[in-house]
N, C-alpha and C positions, 0 to 999 in steps of 0.2 A: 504493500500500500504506500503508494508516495504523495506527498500531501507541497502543498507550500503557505507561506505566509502570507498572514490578510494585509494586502494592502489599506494602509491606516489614512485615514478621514479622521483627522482628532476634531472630538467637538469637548464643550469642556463639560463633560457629564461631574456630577459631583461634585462642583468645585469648591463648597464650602467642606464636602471630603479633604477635597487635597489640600485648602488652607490648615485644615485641623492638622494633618499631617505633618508639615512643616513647622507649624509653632509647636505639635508633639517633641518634633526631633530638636527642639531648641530649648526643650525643658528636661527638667533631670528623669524626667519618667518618661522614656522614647518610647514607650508600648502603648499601639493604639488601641483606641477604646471601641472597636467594632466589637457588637454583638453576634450572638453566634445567628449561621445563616439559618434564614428562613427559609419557607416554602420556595419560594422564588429566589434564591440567590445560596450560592455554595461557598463555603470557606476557604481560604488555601492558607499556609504559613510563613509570613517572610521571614528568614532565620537568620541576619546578615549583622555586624557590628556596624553600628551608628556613631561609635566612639572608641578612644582608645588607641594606640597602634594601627590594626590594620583599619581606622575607619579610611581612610587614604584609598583604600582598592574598597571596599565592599559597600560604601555607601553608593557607586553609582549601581550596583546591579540591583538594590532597593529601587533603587529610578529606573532601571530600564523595567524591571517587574512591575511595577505600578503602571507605567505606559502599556505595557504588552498588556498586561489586566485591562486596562481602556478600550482598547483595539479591540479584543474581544468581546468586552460588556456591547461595545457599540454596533459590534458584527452580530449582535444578538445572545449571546453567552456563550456558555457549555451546556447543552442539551435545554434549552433553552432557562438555563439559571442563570446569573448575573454573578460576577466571581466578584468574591467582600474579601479584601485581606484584611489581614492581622499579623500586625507589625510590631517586632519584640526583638530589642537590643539588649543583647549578648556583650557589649560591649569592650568585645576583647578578651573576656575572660573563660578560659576553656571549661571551667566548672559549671559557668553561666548557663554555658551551652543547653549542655544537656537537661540543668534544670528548665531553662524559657521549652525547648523540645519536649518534656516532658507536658510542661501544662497544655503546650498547641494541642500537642495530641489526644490527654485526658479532660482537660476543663473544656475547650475552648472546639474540642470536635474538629479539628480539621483534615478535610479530603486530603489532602498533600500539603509537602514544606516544600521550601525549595531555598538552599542556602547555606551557611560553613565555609570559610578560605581554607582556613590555615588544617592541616592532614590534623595534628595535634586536637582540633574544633571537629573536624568530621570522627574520629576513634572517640570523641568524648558522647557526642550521640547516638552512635553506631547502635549503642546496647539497649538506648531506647526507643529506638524506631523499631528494633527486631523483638523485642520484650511486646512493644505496644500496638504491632502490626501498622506500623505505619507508613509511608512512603517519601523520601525525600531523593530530592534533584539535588545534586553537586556539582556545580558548574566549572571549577579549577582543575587545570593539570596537578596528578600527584604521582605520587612514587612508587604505584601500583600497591602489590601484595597482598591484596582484598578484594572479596567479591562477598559482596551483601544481598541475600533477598530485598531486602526493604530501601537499597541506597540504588539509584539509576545515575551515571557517572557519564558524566554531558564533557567533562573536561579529558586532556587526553594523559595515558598511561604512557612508562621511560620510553617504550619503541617507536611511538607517536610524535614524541618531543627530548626525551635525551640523547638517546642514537643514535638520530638524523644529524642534530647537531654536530656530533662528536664528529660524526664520520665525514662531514661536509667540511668542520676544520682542519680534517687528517686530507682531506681529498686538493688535487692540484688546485681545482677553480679557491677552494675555501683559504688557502694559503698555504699547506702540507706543512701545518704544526704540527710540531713533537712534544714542546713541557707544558704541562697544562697548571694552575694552579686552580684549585676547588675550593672555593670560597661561597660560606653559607649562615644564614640562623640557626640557630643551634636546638632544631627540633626534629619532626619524624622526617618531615621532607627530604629535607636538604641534606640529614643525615643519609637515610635510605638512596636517597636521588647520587650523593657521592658515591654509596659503595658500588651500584648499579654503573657509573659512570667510569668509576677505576679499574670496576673488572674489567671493563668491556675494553680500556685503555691498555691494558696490561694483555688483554688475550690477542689487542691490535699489534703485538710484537713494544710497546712503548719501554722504557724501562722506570722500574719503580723510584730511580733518581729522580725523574722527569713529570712525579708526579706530587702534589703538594696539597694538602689538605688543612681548612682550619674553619672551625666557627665561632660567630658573635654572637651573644645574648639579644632576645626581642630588647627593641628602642635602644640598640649600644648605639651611639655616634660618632664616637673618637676611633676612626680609623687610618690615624697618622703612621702608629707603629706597622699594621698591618700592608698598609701600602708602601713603604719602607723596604716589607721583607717580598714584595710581590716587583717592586724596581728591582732588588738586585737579585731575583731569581730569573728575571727577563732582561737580564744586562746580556745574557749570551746570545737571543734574538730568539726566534721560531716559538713564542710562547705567546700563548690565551688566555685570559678569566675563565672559566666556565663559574658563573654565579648564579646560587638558589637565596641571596639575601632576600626578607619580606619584609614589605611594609615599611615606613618610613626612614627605615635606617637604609636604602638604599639615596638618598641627598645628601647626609653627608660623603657616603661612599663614595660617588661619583667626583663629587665635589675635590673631596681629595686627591682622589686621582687625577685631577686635572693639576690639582694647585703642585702636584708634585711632577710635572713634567711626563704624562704618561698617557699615550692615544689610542686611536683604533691603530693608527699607522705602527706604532711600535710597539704594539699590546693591547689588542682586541679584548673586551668584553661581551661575553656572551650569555647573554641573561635570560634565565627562566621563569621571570617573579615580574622582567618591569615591563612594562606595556604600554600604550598610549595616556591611559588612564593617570598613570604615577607620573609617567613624564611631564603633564601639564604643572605639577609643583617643584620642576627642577629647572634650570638653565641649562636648554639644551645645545646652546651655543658650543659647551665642552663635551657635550653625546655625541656628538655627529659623527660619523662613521662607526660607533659601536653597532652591537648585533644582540639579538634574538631571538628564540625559537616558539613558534607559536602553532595554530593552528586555522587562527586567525590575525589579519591586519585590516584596520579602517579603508587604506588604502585598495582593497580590493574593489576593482573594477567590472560589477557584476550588478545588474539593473535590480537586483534583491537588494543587493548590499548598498549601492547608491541612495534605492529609497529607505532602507532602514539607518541608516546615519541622518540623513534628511530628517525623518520620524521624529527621532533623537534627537538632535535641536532643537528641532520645533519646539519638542514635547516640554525640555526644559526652559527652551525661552519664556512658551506659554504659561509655564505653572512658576514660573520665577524662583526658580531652582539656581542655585550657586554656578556660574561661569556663564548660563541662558545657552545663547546658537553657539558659542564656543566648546559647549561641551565636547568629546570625546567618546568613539565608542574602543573598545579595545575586545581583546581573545573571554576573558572570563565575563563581561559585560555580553557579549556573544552568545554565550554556553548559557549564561543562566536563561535568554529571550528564549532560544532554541527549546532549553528544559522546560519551559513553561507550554509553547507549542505544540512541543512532545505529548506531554500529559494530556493536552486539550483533545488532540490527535487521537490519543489512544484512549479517553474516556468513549468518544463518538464512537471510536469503534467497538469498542466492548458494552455500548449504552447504558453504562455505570459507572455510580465513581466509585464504588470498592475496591478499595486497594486490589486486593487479589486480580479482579478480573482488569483493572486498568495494565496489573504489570505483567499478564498474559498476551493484551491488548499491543504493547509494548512490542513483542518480538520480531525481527525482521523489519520493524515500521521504515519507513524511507519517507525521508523531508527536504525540501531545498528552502537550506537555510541559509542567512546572507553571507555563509562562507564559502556556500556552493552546497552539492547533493551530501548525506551525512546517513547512514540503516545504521540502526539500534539490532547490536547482536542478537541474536535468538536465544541465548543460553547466559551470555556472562554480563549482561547488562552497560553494556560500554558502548560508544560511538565510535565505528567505521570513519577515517574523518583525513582529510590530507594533512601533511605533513610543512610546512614553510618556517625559511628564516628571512628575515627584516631586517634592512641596515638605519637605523638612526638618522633623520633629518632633524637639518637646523629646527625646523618648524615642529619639530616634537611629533612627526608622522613617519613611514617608513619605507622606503623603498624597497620592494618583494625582488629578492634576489635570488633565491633559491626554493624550490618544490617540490615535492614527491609527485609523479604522473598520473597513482591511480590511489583510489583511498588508501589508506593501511589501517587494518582489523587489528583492533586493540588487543594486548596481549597483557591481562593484568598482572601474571606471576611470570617474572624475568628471570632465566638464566642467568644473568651477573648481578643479582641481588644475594647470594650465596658468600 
């Protein structure tokens, strides 16, 4: 079943909705006060930080979810109910998580969540969506090694996005680097996401000299000493970043790197974590030629994707959202519109929204989504989904320099996570 996105006609349904919303998120209690749904209208969960650390990446896919919920009430609903979020910051805290996931699912009834960045955020609810038969969308790349009944994984897994990468900087067109430094947050990701990335370096013939590993604490900022020992291990040439930093300790990072004499030209960074979304809060005057790897870029050139960035501005110009037509769409702002989609998709088809029969509904689905076509595996709940790396423009957007030609089927348990 191949489905595509509604072309959006925003009108401004609910707007003293979406006022309440915004002065919600501007008070200390960010959980909106929607009642649970009625006859005519169904629940969903937004599950994303409003504060904190990573509010930097996760408040926009709150904005892109609340648009895509427009789009759809306006296109007539789901099965003809009108979708009501319910909106509950977590606000960075991975205990939070799974408490605000607990109430969506028990107090508050809702059909699906959809939401979690950080791997650390998704393993803290994991046990209550599968306790509480629940269902949740995760729109982020992560570092595989899970496969959840109740979790649908919209973002992509290491052979999706760490492998292409590597092997695109070991390969002639990517530069034919040989020392890599691994540089990361000091959680499941980045952790996981390295060892995945040094097997695979090490089984490329690389040698264990030529490989360097270290992580920072969430919000560290002083990365004077760290870039220090990253110049004089690229003093010999043929060296990369490969970076999984998250979240706002990626400003200073960069920052650093500049003030220390250090570019794409003589030391590429190859980023996992930063996106269009995070570049809007840094000076990308000293990004420019950095890299990486996604599975989406704004800059795609594809009459889905053109009107869904379009959408996107609009949507926040109109609702007077932070940055307005300036906003940005990025890979995980993508994954979570698609995740939403998805469900809609697969509710129709299954003509319910119980869990069960939605994530049956779910198998083989085929979408064209603004990153082009995307099927939902039949078995292991992942997206089939291309592969691209982005070079850094001045203008904090990207130039698509590299692609994989045909989808790649997600493979969540890796060989070089061993």
């Amino acid at each position: 079943m191949k489905l595509k996105f509604l072309t959006w006609s925003y009108v401004a349904v609910a707007a003293t909705f979406m006022l309440s919303l915004i002065a919600c998120n501007n008070s200390k209690n960010t959980d909106s006060a929607d009642t649970q749904a009625s006859e005519d209208a169904v629940q969903i969960g937004i599950l994303h930080s409003l504060s904190g650390t990573m509010a930097i990446s996760e408040v926009s896919l709150r904005d892109v979810l609340l648009m895509g919920i427009d789009e759809i009430n306006a296109g007539g609903g789901v099965l003809g109910k009108r979708i009501v979020p319910k909106i509950v910051d977590p606000a960075s805290d991975w205990d939070l998580f799974a408490e605000k996931a607990k109430e969506l699912l028990t107090k508050d009834k809702v059909s699906a969540v959809f939401g979690c960045w950080t791997s650390v955020s998704r393993k803290s609810v994991l046990p209550v969506f599968e306790e509480y038969k629940g269902l949740l969308f995760y729109p982020v790349q992560y570092e595989g090694q899970e496969q959840s009944p109740n979790i649908i994984y919209t973002g992509a897994t290491p052979n999706q996005q760490l492998i292409p990468a590597a092997q695109y900087l070991m390969s002639e067109a990517g530069g034919s680097y040989k020392k890599f430094y691994l540089l990361g947050t000091d959680y499941v990701f980045p952790r996981t996401a390295n060892t995945i990335l040094k097997n695979f370096l090490l089984a490329q013939g690389v040698p264990a000299g030529n490989i360097v590993e270290e992580y920072t604490p969430f919000q560290h900022q002083d990365y004077q000493t760290i870039v220090s020992k990253i110049k004089r291990f690229a003093a010999s040439g043929n060296t990369a970043v490969l970076s999984t930093i998250n979240g706002d300790s990626n400003v200073p990072f960069y920052k650093e790197f500049a003030n220390q004499g250090l570019s794409a030209s003589t030391c590429p960074i190859m980023a996992f974590s930063v996106a269009e979304d995070e570049l809007r809060a840094m000076d990308t005057e000293f990004l420019a030629g950095h890299l990486a790897a996604w599975n989406y870029f704004q800059s795609i050139q594809t009459p889905e994707n053109i009107q869904f960035v379009d959408n996107f501005k609009n949507y926040c110009k109109t609702n007077n959202l932070p940055g307005g037509s300036a906003r940005v769409t990025d890979d995980p702002i993508n994954w979570a519109y698609t995740g939403l989609y998805l469900w809609k998709a697969a509710v129709e088809k299954a003509g319910s929204f119980e869990v069960e029969a939605v994530i049956a509904a779910l198998s083989d689905l085929e979408f064209e989504s603004p990153a082009g076509l995307v099927k939902m595996h039949q078995d292991n709940h992942h997206l089939a989904k291309e592969a691209i790396i982005g070079k850094i423009r001045t203008d904090g957007q990207f130039d698509i320099i590299w692609g994989t030609e045909e989808l790649v089927v997600a493979e969540p348990f890796s060989e070089f996570a061993k």
